[in-house]
C-alpha positions in Angstrom: -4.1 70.7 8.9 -2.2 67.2 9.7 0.2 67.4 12.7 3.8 66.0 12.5 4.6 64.1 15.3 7.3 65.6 17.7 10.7 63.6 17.6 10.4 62.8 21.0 7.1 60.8 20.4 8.7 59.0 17.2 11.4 57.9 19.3 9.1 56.7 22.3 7.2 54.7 19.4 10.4 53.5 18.3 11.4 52.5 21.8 7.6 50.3 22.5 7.8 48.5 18.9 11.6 47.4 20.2 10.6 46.0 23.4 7.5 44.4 21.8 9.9 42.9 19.0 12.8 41.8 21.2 9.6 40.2 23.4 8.4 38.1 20.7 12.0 37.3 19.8 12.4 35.9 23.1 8.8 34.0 23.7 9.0 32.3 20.2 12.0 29.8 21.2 9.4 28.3 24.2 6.6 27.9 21.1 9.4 26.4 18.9 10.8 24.0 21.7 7.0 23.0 23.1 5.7 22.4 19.1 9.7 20.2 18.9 8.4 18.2 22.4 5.3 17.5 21.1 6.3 16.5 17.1 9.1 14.4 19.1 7.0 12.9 21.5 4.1 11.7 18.8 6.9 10.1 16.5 8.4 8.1 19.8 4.5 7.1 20.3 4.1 5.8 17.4 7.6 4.0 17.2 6.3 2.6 21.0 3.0 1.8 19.7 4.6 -0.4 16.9 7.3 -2.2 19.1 4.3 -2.9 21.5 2.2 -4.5 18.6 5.1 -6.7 17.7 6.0 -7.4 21.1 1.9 -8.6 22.1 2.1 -11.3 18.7 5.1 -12.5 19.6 4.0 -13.2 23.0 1.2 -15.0 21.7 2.8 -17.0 19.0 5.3 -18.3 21.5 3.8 -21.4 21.8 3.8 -22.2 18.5 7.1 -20.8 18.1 8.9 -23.2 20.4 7.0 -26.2 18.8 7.8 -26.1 15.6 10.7 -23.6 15.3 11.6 -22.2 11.7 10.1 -25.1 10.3 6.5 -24.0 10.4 7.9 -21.2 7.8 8.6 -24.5 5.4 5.6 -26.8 6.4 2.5 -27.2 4.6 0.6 -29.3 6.9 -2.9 -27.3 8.6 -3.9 -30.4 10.8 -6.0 -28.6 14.1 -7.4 -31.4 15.6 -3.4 -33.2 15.0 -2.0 -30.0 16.5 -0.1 -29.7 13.2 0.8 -26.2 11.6 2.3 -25.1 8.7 2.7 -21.4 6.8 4.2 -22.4 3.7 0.6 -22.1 1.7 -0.4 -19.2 3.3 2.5 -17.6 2.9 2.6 -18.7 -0.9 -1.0 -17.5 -1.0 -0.1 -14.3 0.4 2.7 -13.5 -1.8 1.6 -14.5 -5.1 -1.8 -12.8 -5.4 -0.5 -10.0 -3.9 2.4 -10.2 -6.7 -0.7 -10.2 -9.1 -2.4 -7.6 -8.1 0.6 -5.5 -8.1 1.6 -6.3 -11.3 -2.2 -5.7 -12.9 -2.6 -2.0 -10.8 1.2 -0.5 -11.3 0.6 0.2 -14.9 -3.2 1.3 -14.4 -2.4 3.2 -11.9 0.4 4.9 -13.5 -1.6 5.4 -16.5 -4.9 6.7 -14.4 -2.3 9.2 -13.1 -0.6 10.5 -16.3 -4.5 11.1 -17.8 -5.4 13.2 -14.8 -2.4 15.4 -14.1 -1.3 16.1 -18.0 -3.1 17.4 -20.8 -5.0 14.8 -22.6 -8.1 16.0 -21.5 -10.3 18.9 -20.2 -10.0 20.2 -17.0 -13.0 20.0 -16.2 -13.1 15.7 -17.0 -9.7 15.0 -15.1 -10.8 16.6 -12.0 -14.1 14.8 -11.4 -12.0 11.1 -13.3 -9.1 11.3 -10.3 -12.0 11.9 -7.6 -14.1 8.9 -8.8 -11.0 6.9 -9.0 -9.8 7.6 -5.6 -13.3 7.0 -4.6 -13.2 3.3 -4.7 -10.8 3.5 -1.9 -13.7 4.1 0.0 -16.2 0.8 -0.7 -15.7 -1.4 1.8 -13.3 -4.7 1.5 -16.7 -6.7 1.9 -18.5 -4.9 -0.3 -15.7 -5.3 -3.4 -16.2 -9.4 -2.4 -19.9 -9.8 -2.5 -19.2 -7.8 -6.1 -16.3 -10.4 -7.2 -18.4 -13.7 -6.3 -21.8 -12.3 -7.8 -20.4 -10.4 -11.0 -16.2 -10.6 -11.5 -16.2 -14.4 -10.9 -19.3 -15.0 -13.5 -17.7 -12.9 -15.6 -13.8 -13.8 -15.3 -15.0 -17.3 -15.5 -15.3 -17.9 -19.8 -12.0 -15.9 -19.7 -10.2 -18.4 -17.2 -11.7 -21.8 -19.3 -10.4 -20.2 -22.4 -6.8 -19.4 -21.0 -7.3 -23.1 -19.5 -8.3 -25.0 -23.1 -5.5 -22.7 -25.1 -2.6 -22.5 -22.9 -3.2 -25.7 -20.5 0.2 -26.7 -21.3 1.0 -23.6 -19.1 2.1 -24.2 -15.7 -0.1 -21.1 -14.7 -2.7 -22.2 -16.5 -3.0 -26.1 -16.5 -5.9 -26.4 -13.8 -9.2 -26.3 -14.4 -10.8 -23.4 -13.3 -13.8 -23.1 -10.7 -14.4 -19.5 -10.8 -12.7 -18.8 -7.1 -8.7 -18.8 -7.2 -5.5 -16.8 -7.1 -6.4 -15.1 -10.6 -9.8 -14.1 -9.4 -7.9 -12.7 -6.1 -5.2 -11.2 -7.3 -7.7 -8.9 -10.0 -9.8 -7.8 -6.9 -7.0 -6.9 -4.9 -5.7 -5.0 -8.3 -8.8 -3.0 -8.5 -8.6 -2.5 -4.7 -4.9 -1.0 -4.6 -5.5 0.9 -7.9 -7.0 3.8 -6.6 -3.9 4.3 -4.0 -1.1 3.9 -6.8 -3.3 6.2 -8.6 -3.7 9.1 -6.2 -0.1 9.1 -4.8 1.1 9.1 -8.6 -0.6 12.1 -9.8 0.2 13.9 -6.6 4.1 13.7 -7.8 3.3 14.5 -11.3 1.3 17.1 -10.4 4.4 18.5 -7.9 7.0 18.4 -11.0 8.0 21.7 -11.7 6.4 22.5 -15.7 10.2 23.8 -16.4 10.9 20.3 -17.1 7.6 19.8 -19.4 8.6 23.1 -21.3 12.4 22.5 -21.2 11.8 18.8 -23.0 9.5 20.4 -25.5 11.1 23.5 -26.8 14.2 20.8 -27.1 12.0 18.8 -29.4 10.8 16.1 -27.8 7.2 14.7 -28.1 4.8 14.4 -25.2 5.0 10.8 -25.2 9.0 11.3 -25.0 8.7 13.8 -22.6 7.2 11.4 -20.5 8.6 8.1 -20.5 12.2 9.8 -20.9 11.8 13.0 -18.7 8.7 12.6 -16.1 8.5 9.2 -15.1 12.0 8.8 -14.6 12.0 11.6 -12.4 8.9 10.6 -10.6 10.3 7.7 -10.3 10.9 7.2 -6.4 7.2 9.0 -5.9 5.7 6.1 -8.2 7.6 3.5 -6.1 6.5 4.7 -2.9 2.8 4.8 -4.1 3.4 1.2 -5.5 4.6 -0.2 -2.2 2.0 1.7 -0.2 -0.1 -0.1 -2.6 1.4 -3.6 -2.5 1.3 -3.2 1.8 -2.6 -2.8 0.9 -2.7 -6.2 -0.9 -0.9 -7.9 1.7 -3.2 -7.3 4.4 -6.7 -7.1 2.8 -8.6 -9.8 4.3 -12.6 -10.2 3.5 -12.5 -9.3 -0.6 -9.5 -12.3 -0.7 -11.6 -14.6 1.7 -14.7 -14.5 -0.6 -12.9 -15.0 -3.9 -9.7 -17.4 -3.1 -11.0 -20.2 -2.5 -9.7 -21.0 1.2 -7.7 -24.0 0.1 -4.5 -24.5 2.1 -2.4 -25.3 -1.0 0.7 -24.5 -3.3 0.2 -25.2 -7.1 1.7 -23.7 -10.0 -1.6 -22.8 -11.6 -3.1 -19.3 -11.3 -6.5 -21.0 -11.9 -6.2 -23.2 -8.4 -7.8 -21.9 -5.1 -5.4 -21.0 -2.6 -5.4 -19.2 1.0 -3.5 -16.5 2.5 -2.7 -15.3 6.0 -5.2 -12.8 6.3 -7.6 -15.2 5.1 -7.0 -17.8 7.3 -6.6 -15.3 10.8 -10.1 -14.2 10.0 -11.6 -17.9 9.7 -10.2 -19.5 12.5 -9.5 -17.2 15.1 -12.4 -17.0 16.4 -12.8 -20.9 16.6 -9.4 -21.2 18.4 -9.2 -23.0 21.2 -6.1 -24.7 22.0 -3.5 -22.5 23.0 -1.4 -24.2 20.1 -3.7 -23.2 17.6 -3.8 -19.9 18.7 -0.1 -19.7 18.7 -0.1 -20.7 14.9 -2.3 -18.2 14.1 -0.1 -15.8 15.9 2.7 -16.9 14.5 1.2 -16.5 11.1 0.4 -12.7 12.0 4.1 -12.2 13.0 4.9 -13.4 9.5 2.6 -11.2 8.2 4.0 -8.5 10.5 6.8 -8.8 9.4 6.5 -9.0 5.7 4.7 -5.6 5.6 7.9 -4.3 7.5 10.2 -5.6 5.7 8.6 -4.5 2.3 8.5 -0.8 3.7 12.4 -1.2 4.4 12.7 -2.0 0.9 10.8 1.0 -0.3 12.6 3.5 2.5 15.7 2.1 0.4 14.6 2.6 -3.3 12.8 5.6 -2.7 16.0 7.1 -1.3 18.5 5.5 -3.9 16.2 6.5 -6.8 16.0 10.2 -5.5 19.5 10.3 -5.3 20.2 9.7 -8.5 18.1 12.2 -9.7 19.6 15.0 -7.9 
């Protein structure tokens, strides 16, 4: 036969589970304030960590700094046994293939991520696409080169003399192409940022509530309206964080744009031309610098670099916050 409890043991029982409970009431506030110290403290490391980065290059570039002012931003002289320096080409290098390659991944990227979130095919082919797509994130910057001089190049090459014999009278296209050059760059760094622009995309779609899928539909709208008039729009800050994360990618890479540029420290017009960027040239020449002038420059150029990528991110803080807030 079960036995009732007495009310006097109820009401001790009641009594324990109300000390234990006020007890964890009052030991959770230490857990809440240590886990707040320690979230707090990482986020001021990392803010430190980045102030001391900036603060080390611009030690270093000092010396170039207070030789030639703001006017190695505008000079396109690279004499190193002169002791001359100038970033204009680099920084024209830098910008403009990295303009290409953004301009050649966004819609790829975008596209790669509508295929693999929505419903134009199986399950089980999206799943296994979107992982061998974000898998090329993983080959390694030298690895993509020795691929762009041994198989892009040869390959991009009848494409860049036919661009040259048809539309020479095209500023962009008016050289005549060698294989190497700021097209040939700007692709591989478009097939390198892909991937990212890619992933981060169909992460947002993905994250879209279906209402909005099945709202648009029962309204009558297509799929193809339903997405350039409903989902991208409001995806729109997600797609421009992935594309910035993407273009701070093509502003650093280094040994794929090495292989494939050219390495000539000039500015021309023509997309067929070699050209050089900053990353480029820090990973020639450092390691042959000897004068403490020519390691200056080179610092100098990272600071520009430095602060580029910064910059850009600003940028995208900005958009990403303006877009979501119109579409709240």
């Amino acid at each position: 036969m079960a036995s009732v409890d007495p009310p006097q043991s109820r009401s001790a029982l009641s009594d324990n589970a109300g000390v234990d409970l006020i007890a964890g009431e009052q030991g959770a506030p230490w857990l809440d304030r240590a886990f707040t110290w320690v979230a707090q403290g990482v986020a001021l490391l990392t803010v430190a960590v980045l102030f001391w980065i900036g603060a080390v290059i611009l030690d270093k570039a000092l010396p170039a700094i207070r030789q030639f002012g703001f006017g190695f931003l505008t000079s396109q002289e690279w004499d190193v046994g002169g002791l001359v320096f100038g970033a204009l080409p680099y920084i024209y290098g830098t910008l403009v293939s990295s303009a290409i390659a953004l301009l050649l991944a966004l819609p790829v990227g975008v596209s790669v991520a509508l295929v693999t979130s929505e419903n134009f095919l199986p399950r089980w082919v999206r799943t296994p696409l979107a992982f061998i797509v974000e898998l090329i994130a993983a080959i390694p910057s030298v690895i993509v080169g020795l691929w762009g001089i041994f198989v892009f190049i040869p390959a991009l090459q009848p494409i860049q003399l036919w661009l040259n014999q048809n539309f020479g009278w095209v500023p962009l296209f008016s050289s005549t192409p060698y294989g190497s050059g700021m097209l040939a760059a700007g692709m591989i760094l478009a097939i390198m940022i892909v991937p990212t622009i890619a992933a981060i995309s169909r992460e947002v779609l993905l994250a879209m509530p279906v209402d909005l899928r099945t709202a648009s539909m029962s309204l009558g709208a297509t799929r193809w309206e339903t997405i350039f008039r409903v989902l991208l729009p409001t995806a729109a800050s997600g797609i421009v964080g992935a594309a910035i994360l993407g273009l701070g990618r093509a502003l650093g890479e280094t040994m794929a744009v090495t292989m494939v540029i050219g390495n000539t420290p000039q500015i021309s017009p023509s997309l067929l031309d070699t050209a050089y960027t900053i990353p480029a040239v820090l990973a020639n020449e450092f390691a042959e610098a000897l004068d403490d002038l020519h390691v200056g420059a080179l610092m100098y150029l990272a600071l520009i670099l430095f602060a580029l990528t910064l910059t850009i991110n600003v940028i995208a803080v900005f958009m990403v916050q303006v877009l979501s807030f119109r579409n709240q």
